[in-house]
C-alpha positions, 0 to 999 in steps of 0.5 A: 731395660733403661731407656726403652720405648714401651708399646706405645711409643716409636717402636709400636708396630701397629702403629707403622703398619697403620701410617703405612696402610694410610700411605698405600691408601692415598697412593690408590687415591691418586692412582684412581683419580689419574683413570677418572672418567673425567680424563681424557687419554692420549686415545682420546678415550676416557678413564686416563692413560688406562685404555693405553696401559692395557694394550701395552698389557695386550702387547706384552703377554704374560698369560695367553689367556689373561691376554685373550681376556683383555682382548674380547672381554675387556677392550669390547667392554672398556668403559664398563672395566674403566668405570668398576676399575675407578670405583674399586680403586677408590672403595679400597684407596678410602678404605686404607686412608680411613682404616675402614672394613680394612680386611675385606676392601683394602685387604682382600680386595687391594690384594685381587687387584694386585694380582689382577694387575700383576697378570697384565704388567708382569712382561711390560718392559720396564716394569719393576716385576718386584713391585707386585710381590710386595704390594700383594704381600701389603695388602694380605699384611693389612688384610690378616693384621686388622691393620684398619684397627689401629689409626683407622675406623675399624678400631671404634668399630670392632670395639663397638661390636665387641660390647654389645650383648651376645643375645642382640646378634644378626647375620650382619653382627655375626659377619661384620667382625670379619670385616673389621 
């Protein structure tokens, strides 16, 4: 056909998918960096506005017992839950930025936090309930589509593994393909 893009020109699919998963990757960045331990919430609480999202999650029920979760596990232990919440956002926002281990922290992982998130916020009033469906769905896309392969680490990575000799394999080297 006369006039065609071919695959790797506009109308290459992984390479959306990758500026795409770079995008949510800088999105999770700034979303951590707004719950750093460093800044302090209107509760005069650190982590940000987090302490006060999840009592308007405690306030707005989806899930009996997602609430009593929120209740005596994670408010007795808020600082603890602030410092992994901080740290799992910024492993899967790195993740997605750099397409590294994209499968394994920015897939799998963005998608349990997702889900996570979609649990506590699903019944906020004014909360868009569609958001999560589609971010979830994000994710599983970069996680099942090795979207770390293409302008991200991973690719290198992966090739890398793939040239190596059968004989020279270990658990890791047996492992990593997964990851990448």
């Amino acid at each position: 056909m006369p006039g065609a893009v071919n695959s790797a020109g506009i109308r290459d699919l992984a390479l959306w998918v990758g500026l795409y998963r770079i995008a949510l990757g800088i999105m999770w960045l700034q979303m951590a960096l707004q719950k750093a331990p460093w800044i302090i919430g209107p509760e005069g609480k650190p982590y940000g506005w987090l302490y006060g999202y999840i009592w308007k999650e405690i306030n707005n029920p989806t899930f009996g017992f997602y609430t009593e979760f929120l209740k005596t596990v994670v408010l007795p232990n808020f600082y603890f839950f602030g410092l992994m919440t901080f740290i799992v956002e910024i492993a899967i926002g790195l993740s997605l930025t750099v397409g590294l281990l994209v499968p394994l922290i920015g897939g799998l992982g963005g998608t349990l936090m997702q889900v996570n998130i979609m649990l506590g916020s699903y019944s906020i009033p004014g909360e868009w309930f569609w958001l999560w469906p589609m971010l979830i769905g994000s994710h599983i896309i970069f996680m099942m589509g090795r979207a770390g392969r293409r302008l991200g680490l991973d690719g290198p990575l992966s090739r890398s593994l793939n040239e190596r000799p059968s004989g020279t394999e270990g658990k890791l080297r047996r492992l990593l393909p997964y990851a990448v």
